[in-house]
C-alpha positions in Angstrom: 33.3 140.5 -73.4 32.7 144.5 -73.7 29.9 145.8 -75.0 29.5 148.7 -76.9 27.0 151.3 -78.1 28.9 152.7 -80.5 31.8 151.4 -82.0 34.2 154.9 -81.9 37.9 153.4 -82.8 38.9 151.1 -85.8 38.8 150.0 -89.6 34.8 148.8 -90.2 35.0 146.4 -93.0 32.3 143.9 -94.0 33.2 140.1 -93.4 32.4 139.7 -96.9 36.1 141.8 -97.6 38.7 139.4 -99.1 40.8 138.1 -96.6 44.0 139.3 -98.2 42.2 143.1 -97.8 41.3 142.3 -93.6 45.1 141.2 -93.2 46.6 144.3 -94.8 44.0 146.0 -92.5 44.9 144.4 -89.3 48.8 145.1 -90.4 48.3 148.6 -90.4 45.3 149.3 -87.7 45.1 148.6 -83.7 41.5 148.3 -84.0 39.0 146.3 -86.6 35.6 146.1 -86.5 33.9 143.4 -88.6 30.5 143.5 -89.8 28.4 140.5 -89.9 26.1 140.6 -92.8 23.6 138.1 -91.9 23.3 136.1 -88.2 23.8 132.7 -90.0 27.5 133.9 -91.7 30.3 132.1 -89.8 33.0 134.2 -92.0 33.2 137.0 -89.1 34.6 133.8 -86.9 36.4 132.5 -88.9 38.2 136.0 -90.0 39.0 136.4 -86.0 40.2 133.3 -85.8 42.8 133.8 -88.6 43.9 136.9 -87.5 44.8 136.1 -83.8 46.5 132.7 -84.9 48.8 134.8 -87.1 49.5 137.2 -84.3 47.1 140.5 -84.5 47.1 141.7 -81.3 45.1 144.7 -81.7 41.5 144.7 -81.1 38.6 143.2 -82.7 34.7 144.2 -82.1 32.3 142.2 -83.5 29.0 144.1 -85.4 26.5 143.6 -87.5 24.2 140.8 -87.3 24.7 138.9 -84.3 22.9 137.0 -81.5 23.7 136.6 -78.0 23.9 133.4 -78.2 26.9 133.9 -80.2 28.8 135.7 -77.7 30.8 133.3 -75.9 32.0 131.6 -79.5 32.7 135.3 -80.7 35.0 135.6 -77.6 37.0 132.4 -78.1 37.2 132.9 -81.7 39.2 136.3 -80.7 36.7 139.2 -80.2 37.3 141.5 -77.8 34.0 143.5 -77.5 30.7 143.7 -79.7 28.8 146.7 -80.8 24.8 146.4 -80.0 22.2 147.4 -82.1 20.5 150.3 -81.4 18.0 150.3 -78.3 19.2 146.1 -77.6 19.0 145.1 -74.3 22.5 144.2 -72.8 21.0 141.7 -70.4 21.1 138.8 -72.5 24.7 139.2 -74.1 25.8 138.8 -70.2 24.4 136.2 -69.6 24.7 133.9 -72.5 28.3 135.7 -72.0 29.0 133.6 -68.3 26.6 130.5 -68.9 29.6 128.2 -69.3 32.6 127.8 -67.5 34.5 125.3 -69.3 35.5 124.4 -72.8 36.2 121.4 -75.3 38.3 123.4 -78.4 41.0 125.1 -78.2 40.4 128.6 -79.3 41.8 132.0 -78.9 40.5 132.7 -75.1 41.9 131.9 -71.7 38.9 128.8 -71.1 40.6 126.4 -69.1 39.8 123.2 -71.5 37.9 120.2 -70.5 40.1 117.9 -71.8 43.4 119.3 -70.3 41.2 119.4 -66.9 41.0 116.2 -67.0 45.0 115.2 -68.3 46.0 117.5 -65.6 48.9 114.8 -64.8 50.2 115.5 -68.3 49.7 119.1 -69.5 50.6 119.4 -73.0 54.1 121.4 -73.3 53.1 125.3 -74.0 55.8 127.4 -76.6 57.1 128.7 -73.9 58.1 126.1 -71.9 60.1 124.5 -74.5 61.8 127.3 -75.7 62.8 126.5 -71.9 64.0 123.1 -72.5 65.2 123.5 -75.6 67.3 126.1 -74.0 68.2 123.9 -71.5 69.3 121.3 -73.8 71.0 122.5 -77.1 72.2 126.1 -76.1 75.6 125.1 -76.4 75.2 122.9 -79.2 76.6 124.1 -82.4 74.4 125.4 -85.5 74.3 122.4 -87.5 73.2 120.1 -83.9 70.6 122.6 -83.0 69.1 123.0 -86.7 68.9 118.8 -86.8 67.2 118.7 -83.5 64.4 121.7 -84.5 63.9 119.4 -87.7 63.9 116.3 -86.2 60.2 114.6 -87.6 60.3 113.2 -83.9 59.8 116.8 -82.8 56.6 117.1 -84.5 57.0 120.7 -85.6 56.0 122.9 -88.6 58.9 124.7 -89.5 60.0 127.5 -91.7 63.0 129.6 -92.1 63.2 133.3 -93.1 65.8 135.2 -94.7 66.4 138.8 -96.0 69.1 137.4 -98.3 71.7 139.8 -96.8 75.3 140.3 -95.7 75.7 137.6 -93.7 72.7 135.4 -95.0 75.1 132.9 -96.6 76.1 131.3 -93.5 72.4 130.1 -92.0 70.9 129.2 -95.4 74.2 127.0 -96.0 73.7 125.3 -92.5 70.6 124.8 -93.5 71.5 122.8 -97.0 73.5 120.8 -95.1 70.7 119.5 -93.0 67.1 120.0 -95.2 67.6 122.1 -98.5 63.7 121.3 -99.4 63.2 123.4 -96.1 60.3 126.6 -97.0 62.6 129.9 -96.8 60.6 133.2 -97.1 61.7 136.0 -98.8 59.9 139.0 -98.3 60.1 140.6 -101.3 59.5 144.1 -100.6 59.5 146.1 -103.9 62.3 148.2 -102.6 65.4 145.8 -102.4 68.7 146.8 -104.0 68.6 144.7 -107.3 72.1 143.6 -106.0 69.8 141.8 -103.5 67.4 140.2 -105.8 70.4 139.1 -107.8 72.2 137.6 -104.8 68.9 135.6 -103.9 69.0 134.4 -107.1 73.1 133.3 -107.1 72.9 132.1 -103.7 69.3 129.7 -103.6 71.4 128.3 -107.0 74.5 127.7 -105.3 73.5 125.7 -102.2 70.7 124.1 -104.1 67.8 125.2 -102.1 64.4 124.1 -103.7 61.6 125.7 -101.6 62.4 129.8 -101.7 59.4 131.6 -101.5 59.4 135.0 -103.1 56.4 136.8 -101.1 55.4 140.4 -102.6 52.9 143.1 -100.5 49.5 142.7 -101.0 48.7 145.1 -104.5 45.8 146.4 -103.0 47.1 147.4 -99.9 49.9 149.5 -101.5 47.7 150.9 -103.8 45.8 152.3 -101.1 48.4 153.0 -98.4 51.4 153.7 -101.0 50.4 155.0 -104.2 53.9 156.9 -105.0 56.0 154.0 -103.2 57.6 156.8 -100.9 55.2 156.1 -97.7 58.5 155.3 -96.0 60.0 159.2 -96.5 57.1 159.9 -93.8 55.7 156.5 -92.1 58.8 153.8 -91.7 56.5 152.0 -89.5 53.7 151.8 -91.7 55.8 151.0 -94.7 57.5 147.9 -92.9 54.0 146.7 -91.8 52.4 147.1 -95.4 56.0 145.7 -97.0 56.9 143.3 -94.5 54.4 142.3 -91.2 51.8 141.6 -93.6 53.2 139.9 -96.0 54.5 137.6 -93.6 51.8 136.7 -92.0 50.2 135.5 -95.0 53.2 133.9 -96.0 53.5 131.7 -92.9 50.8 131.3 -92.0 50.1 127.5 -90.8 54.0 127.4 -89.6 54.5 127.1 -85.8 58.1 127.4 -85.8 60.5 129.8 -87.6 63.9 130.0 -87.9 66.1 133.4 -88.1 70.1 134.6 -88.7 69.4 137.2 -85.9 72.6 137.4 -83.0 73.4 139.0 -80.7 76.4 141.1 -81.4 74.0 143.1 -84.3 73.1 145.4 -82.0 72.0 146.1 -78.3 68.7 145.2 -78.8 69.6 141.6 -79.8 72.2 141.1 -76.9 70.2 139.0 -74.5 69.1 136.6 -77.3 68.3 132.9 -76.7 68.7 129.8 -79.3 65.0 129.7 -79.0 62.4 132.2 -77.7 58.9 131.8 -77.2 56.4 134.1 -79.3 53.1 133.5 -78.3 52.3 130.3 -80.1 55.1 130.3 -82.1 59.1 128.5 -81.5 61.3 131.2 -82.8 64.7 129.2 -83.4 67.9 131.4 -83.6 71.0 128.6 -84.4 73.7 131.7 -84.4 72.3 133.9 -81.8 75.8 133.1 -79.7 78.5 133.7 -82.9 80.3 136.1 -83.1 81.3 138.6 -86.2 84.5 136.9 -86.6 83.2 133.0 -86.6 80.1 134.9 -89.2 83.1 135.8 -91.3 85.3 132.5 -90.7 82.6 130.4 -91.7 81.9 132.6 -95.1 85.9 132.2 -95.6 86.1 128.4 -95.0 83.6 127.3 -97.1 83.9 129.8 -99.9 80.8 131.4 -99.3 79.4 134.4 -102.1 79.0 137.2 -100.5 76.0 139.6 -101.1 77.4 142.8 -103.9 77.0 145.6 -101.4 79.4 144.4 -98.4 82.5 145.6 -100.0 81.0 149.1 -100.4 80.3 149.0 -96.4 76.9 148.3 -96.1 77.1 145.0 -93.3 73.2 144.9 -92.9 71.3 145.3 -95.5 67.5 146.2 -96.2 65.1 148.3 -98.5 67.5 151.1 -100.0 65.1 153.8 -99.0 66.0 152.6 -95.3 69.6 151.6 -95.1 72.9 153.6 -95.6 77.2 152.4 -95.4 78.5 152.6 -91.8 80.9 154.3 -90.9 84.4 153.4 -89.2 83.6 152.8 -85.3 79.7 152.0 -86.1 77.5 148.9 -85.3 76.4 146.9 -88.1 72.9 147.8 -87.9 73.8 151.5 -87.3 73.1 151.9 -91.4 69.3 151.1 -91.0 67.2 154.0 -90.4 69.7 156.2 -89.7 68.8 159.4 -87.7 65.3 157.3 -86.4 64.7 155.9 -83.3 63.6 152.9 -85.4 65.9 150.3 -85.2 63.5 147.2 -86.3 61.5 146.8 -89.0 58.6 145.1 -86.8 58.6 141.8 -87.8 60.3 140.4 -84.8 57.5 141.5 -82.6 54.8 139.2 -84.7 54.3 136.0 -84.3 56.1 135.4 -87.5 59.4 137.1 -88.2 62.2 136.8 -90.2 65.9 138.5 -89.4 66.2 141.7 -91.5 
């Protein structure tokens, strides 16, 4: 644990801020500092805790009202460092710091636990090693297999899926109302969709009689603040995305330890070494089409008489906030119409622990 004089870097907001506020924060900021109000408030925790199990990666310093015998829990609940009070002796926080070696709870740290010390013989299976298996077993399965076997009870995961609701969003939602239609799908409802987009969510969670679409809007605040005029994205895109999007699906799935996208790798070059399933951090990211190709996408849409999304016959094959995304032209990726003319060719969601395909 670092610790610090004088907090230079980050977004100080009291632990007392509504939670919705810190995760709008942590979407937009690389560095938070949260200040503890009184030594006895446990919200500080339980903030950190939150915001690493969602995927914050940024940095978190702990300040305020705080003991040293409170360092080593403020480490494994996520902190990386903790601003002293002025004239305190450092001494203690070092020592209370490295007075234990081992621990009983999982937390956000790297303590070796005691109880997978002493179940050595049978670790419990990180993410990443079954994404492994998994990849080992059902990369050659089709779609429909792979989905079943994700959602088999046996498997004893939490699972949502995510969808944009675009050009080719037909084909996973219908595998997946062939095998659970009461299955969560997130919508991240941006405020800057094409209404042809919020009517074809509309047409198409109708037509395969999905039951558990979740609409899931920014944080008001947060936009209010960060994007008054709504046209943060004419000179941020990456701030937009994380106040529209990386926030607000977060919040959204939280509590979910697996997700499942439409994202393949034909889309673009950044997507060409994609597995069925990939490890992020915690999180089982399931991708059942990452091996199809555009022409099985379009057989499938074909064969089983599919809708397909307003704007596809007007040349836009991926599609995302109008602001952001343009018609291709002859010779052009599919994804070549969002962002044009950026180097940005993600919206950032796919680097979180939770991410749907755009």
């Amino acid at each position: 644990m670092q610790l610090l004089e004088q907090a230079q870097d980050g977004v100080r907001l009291s632990v007392s801020t509504p939670e919705d506020d810190i995760r709008a924060a942590a979407a937009a900021n690389d560095s938070l500092i949260l200040e503890f109000e009184a030594f006895r408030d446990g919200r500080g925790f339980s903030l950190a805790a939150i915001l690493r199990g969602q995927g914050y990666r940024g940095r978190l310093i702990a300040a305020g009202k705080i003991l040293p015998d409170q360092v080593r829990h403020l480490r494994r609940c996520g902190f990386d460092a903790v601003e002293l009070a002025p004239d305190a002796d450092a001494a203690p926080w070092r020592r209370m710091d490295q007075v234990f070696s081992a621990a009983y709870q999982p937390a956000s740290g790297d303590d070796r636990l005691v109880w997978r010390q002493r179940h050595a013989t049978s670790p419990v299976e990180d993410t990443a090693a079954l994404a492994a298996r998994l990849n080992s077993q059902w990369a050659d399965a089709e779609p429909k297999d792979l989905l079943a076997a994700v959602l088999d009870p046996a498997l004893g995961r939490k699972t949502a899926a995510v969808s944009s609701f675009g050009a080719e969003a037909a084909v996973l939602l219908h595998l997946i109302s062939r095998v659970q239609p009461d299955l969560p799908v997130v919508f991240l409802d941006t405020g800057q969709h094409f209404f042809q987009t919020l009517a074809y969510r509309r047409e198409l969670t109708e037509r395969l009689g999905l039951t558990d679409v979740r609409d899931t809007p920014p944080d008001t605040a947060a936009l209010s603040a960060s994007d008054p005029r709504s046209d943060l994205w004419r000179s941020q895109p990456d701030a937009c995305c994380a106040i529209r999007k990386v926030e607000p699906q977060a919040r959204a799935l939280a509590g979910f330890d697996t997700r499942i996208t439409g994202r393949k790798r034909y889309q673009n070059s950044q997507r060409a070494d994609l597995k069925p399933f990939e490890a992020a951090h915690d999180v089982l990211v399931v991708n059942p089409l990452a091996a199809w190709s555009a022409d099985q996408v379009e057989d499938w849409l074909r064969d089983h008489q599919l809708p397909r999304h307003p704007l596809v016959e007007q040349g836009y094959p991926s599609i995302g906030c109008w602001p952001c995304t343009r018609a291709v032209e002859a010779g052009e990726n599919a994804r070549d119409g969002r962002w044009s003319g950026q180097e940005k060719t993600e919206c950032g969601i796919h680097g979180r622990v939770l991410a749907p395909a755009c």
